[in-house]
N, C-alpha and C positions, 0 to 999 in steps of 0.2 A: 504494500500500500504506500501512497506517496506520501513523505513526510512533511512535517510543517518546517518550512525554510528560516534557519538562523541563521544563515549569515548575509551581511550583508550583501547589498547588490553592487559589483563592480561598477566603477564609470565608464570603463572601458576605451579611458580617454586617448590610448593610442591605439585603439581598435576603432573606430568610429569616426567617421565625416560629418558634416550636416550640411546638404546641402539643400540652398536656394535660389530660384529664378525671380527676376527682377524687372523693373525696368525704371525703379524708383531710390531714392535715399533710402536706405535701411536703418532708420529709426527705430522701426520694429523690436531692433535688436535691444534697442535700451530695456523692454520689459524683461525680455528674453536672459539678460546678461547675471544673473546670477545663477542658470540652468547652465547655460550655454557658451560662456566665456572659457571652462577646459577646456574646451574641443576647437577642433580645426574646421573650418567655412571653407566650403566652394561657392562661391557667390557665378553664377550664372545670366550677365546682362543678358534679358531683351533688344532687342529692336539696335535705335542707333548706338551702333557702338563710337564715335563720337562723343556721345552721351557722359558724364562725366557722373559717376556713381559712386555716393558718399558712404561710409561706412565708419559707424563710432567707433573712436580710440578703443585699443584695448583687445579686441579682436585678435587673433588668428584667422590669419584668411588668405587666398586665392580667389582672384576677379577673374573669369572669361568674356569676352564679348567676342562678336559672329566674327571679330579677323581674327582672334588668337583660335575661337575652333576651325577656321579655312587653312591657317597657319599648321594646324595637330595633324588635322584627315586629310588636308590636299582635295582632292577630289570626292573623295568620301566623307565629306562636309555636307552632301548635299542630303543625307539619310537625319540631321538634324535640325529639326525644324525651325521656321522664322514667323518671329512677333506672334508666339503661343506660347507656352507655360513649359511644351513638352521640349521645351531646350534644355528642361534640366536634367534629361538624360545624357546629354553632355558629360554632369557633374559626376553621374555613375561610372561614366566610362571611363574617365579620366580620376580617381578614385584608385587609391593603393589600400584603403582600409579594410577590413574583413566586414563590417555592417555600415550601414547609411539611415541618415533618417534624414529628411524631406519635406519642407513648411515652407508654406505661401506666406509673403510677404503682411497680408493683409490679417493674418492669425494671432494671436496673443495668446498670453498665461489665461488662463481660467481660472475658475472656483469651485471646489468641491460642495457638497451642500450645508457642509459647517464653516464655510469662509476662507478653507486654507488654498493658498495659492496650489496648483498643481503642476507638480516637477513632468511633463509632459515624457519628456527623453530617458528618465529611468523607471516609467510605465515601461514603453518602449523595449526597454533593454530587458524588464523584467521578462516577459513575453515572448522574447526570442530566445533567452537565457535557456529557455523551461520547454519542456516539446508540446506537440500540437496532439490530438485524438481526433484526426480525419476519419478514420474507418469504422467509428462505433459511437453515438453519443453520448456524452456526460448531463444527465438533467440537471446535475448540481453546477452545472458551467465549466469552466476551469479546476480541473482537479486538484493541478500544483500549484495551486493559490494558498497561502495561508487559510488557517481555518476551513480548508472545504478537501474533500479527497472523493475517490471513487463508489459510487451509490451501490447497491447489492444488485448484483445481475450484471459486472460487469465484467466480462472476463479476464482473468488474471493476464491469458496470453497476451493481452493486447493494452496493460496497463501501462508498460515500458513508455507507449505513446512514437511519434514519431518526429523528426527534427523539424524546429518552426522554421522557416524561410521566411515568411510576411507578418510583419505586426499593422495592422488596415487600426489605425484610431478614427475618433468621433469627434463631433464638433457642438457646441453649444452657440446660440443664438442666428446666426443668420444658415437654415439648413442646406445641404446641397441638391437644390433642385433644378429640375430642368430647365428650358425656357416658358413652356406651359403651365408646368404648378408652377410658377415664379409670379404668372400672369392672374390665375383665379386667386393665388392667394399672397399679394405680396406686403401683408403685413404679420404674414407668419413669423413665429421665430420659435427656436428649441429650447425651451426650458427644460427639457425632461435629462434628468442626470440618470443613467442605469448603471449600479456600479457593478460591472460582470466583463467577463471576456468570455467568447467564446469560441471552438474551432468551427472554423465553415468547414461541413461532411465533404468525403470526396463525391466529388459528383456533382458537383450542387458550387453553380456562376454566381459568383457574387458583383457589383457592381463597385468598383474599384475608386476611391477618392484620394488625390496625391497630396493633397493640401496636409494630412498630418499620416506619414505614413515610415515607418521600418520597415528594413530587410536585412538578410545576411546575404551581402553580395557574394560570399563565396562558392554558396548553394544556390543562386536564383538569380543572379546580376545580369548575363546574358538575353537574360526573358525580359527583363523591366526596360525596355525598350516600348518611349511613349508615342510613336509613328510618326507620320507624316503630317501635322498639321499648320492651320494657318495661312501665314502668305500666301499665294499661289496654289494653295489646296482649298477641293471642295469643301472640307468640314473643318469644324473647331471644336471643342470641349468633347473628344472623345476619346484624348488621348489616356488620361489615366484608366478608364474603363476597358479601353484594346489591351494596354499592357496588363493587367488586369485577370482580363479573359484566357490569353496566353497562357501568364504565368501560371492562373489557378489550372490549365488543362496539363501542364508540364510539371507542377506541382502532386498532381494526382497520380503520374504517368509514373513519376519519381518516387513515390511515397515520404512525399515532404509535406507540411501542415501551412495553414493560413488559418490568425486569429485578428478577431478582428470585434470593439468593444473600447474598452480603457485602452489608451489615455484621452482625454478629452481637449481639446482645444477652444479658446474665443474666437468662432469667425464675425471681424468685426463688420467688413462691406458689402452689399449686397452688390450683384452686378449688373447690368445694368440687361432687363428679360429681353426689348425689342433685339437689341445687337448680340445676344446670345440664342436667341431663335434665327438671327441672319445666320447664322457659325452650325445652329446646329439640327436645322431643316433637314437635309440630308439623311443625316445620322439616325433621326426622329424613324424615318421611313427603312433605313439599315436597319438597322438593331432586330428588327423582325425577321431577317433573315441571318444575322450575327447570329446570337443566339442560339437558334437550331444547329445553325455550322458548328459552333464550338461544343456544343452538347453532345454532340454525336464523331467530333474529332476524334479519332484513334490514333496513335503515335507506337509504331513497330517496336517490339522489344527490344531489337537491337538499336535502339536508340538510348545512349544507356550517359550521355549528358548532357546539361542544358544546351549545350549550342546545337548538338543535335537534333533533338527535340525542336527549338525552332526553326533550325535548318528544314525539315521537314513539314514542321508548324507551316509555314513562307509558300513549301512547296503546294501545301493543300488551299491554301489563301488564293494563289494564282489558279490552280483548276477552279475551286468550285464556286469563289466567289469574283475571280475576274469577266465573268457575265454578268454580275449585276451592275457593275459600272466599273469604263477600263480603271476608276482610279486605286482599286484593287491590285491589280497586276503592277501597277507603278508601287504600291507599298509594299506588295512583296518585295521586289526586287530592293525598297531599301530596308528589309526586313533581313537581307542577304548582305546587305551593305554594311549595315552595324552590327552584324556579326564576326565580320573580314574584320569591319575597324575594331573591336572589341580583342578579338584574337591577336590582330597589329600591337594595341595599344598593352594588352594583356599575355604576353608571353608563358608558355607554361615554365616551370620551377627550373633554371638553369639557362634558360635561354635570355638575351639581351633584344631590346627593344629596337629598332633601327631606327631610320629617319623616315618619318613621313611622306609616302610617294603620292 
């Protein structure tokens, strides 16, 4: 049976990045800075890199803008998207750490429901720290939580649990909705604090939010690949949700876990529903054919690691879903792309990195 956890939670402060997309002064960070001042920042500009991006003293950090990633990929700069959120797959790929976590500019410290501020990042860490229970549910939630362990009827064989890959957090006040509910209902907001974590079962799409999000890039890095958005692309705001879709099918294929619950974050801005239904008209109409595709995605045994898996992943994208619109077959191909750069940038154990062709 799983025991109740005494020691403390590591910071893990040379194992861990945090990285952020931008296009703004990082002010942000003043709330932030007593969570988030050990760690090391990939800061990720938007748009004009021109653009002159202030970040409070005190920091650890690394700035990219769109000429230092043209400068890294060379030509394989084009699989990273412009003026969309999903540039900060960038920060992954370019990342030497074993975990990442991941927060929108516009997000802040929260409140627990006795007033205490919440350390968002060692939620996070707790979550990845501890394994996941994909294959059998826990009704008492999180089993290797303090205070809670495995209900009766659970079987022994499968208590061990399986290694977490995704920690998916939550958001208080402004929620993440579409451009539609955004429209009937835009004076909503989330008050409801649930304090539980839970494994998403295998099998079973979850709908993926990047604004407060962990991983352990060592098991799953390859897959969080946020696609082609933005500029010059038909859609927008679908990126955390594709990579998302991916990873939770590569994840299952794998038998790795996705949790997803605590931590909670302050989403403080709403954004703005007319220009986010222009981004995500499209998508609206996809998603009904997403969905089945990934459900029913099979990935060969002999696929037996993540770049594999989406090497494959890529290939099935261009058969089944490059008829519903060519810009499929184009996001394959940079689904191929960031994996080459991935591989380039990511050498396995003894090999040296070369120069950027």
């Amino acid at each position: 049976m799983a025991e109740p956890s005494t020691k403390a939670i590591p910071l893990l402060k040379d194992e861990l990045d945090i990285v952020i997309p931008t296009i703004r002064n990082l002010d942000f960070l003043e709330m932030w800075r007593p969570f988030f001042e050990p760690y090391h920042l990939i800061i990720v500009q938007d748009g004009d890199p021109s653009k002159t991006i202030k970040v409070p003293e005190g920091f650890d950090y690394e700035l990219y803008n769109r000429n230092d990633i043209n400068r890294v990929l060379g030509p394989k700069s084009s699989c990273i998207s412009f003026k969309d959120s999903a540039c900060r797959c960038f920060g992954f790929l370019v990342s030497k750490k074993k975990y990442i976590f991941t927060i929108d500019d516009d997000c802040f410290v929260a409140k627990d429901p006795s007033g205490k501020y919440i350390n968002a990042l060692e939620q996070h860490i707790k979550n990845v720290l501890t394994p996941s229970t994909p294959f059998f549910f826990n009704t008492l939630y999180d089993p290797y939580r303090e205070g809670a362990d495995f209900v009766r009827g659970y079987p022994f064989s499968l208590r061990g649990g399986a290694p977490t890959a995704v920690s998916h957090g939550l958001w208080l006040n402004i929620p993440d909705y579409d451009a539609p509910t955004q429209l009937v209902k835009p004076l909503e907001r989330n008050t409801r604090y649930v304090d539980a974590v839970l494994t998403i079962p295998k099998g079973t799409l979850f709908p993926m939010c990047g604004m407060n999000l962990a991983f352990n890039r060592e098991l799953i890095g390859p897959a969080m690949y946020f696609g082609l958005m933005g500029d010059g692309q038909p859609i927008g705001r679908y990126d955390d949700m594709w990579a998302g879709w991916c990873t939770k099918v590569i994840c299952d294929h794998l038998g790795l876990g996705v949790k997803t619950g605590l931590p909670y974050i302050w989403h403080s801005k709403a954004s703005n529903p007319f220009v986010n239904l222009k981004k995500e008209y499209k998508g609206i109409f996809w998603q009904e054919e997403l969905i089945p595709f990934f459900r029913s995605a099979v990935l060969p045994k002999e696929c037996t690691t993540v770049q594999e898996c989406y090497t494959e992943l890529s290939k099935q994208v261009k058969a089944k879903l490059g008829q519903l619109d060519p810009y499929f077959n184009k996001l394959a191909d940079a689904m191929l792309t960031w994996i080459e750069a991935w591989e380039e940038l990511n050498p396995p154990a003894g090999q040296t990195i070369g120069p950027a062709k």
